[in-house]
C-alpha positions as CSV (number, residue, x, y, z in Angstrom):
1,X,195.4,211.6,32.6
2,X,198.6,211.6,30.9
3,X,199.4,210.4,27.1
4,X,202.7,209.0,26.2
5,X,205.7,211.1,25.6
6,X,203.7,213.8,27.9
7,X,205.2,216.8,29.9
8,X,204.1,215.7,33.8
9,X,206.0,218.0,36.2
10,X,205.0,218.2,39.8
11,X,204.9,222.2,39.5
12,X,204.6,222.8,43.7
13,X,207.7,220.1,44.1
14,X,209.9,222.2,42.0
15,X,208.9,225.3,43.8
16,X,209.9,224.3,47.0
17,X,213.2,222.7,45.7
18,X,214.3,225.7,43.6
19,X,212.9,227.9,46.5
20,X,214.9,226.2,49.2
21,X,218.2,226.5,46.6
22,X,217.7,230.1,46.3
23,X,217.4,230.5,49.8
24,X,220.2,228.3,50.4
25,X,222.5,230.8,47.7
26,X,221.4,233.7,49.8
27,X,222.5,232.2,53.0
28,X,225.8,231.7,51.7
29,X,226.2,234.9,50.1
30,X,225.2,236.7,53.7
31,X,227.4,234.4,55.6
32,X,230.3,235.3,53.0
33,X,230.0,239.0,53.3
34,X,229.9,238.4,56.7
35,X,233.3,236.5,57.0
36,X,234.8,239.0,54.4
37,X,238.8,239.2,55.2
38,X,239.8,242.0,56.9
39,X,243.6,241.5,56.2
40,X,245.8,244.6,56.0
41,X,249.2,244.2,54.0
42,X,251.1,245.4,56.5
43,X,250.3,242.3,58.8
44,X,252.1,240.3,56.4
45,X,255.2,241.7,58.0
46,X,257.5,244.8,58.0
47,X,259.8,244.4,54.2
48,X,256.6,242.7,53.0
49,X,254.1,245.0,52.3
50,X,253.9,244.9,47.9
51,X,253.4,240.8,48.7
52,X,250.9,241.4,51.6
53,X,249.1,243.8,49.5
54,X,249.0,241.2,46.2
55,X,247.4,238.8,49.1
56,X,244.9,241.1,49.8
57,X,244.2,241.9,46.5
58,X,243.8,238.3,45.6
59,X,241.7,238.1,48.6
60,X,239.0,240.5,47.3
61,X,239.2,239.4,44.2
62,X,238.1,235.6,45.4
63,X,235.4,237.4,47.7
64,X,233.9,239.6,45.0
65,X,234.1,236.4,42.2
66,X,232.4,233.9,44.9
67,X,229.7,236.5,45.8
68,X,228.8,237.2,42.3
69,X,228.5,233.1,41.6
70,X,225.9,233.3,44.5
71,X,224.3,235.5,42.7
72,X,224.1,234.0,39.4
73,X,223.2,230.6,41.1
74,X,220.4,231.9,42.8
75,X,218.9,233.9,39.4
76,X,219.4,231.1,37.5
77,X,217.3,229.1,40.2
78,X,214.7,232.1,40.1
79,X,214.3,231.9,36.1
80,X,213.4,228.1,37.0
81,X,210.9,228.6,39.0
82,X,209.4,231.3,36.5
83,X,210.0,228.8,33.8
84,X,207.6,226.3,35.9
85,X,205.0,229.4,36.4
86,X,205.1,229.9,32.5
87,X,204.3,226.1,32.6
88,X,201.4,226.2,34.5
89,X,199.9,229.4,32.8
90,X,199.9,227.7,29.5
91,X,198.9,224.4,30.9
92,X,196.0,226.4,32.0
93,X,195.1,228.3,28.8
94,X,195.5,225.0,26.7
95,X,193.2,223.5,29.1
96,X,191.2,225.9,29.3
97,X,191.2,226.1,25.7
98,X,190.5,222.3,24.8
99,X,187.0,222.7,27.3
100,X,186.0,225.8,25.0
101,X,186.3,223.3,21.7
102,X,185.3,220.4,23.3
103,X,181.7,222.5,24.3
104,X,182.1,223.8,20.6
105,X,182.1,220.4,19.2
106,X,180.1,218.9,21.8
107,X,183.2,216.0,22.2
């Protein structure tokens, strides 16, 4: 039973949602150091080599920025799912709690 205004949260549906996102993050962030660009500067032609090199550089630099947004995604999606564990822990103690009065008080 649920009183107005009440937190109801169906704790085992945001598991497997927030699950399925982390694994989804890690996935991606496989996948991407899987496709990681192997370009050397010197393939952006002979007299070019300081632009090929900034290319490369800004390459990397996309890579390492993309795989470390992964990586945040998917924590932040973790401390969800440990903020729905900390959610069912004290909906047990309250509970658990409100049988120990109500035997107390015989309500």
């Amino acid at each position: 039973m649920t009183h107005a205004g009440a937190l109801d949260i169906d704790i085992d549906a945001v598991r497997e949602r927030y699950s399925a996102a982390i694994d989804a993050y890690r996935d991606a962030a496989l996948h991407l150091q899987r496709q990681r660009p192997a370009i050397a500067a010197s393939a952006f032609g002979e007299g070019f080599a300081p632009e090929g090199q900034r290319v490369v550089e800004a390459l990397e630099a996309l890579h390492e920025t993309s795989v470390r947004f992964l990586a945040a995604r998917g924590e932040n999606w973790q401390q969800v799912l440990m903020l729905s564990d900390a959610t069912v822990a004290a909906d047990q103690d309250t509970a658990d709690a409100v049988r120990v009065t109500d035997g107390v008080t015989g309500a």
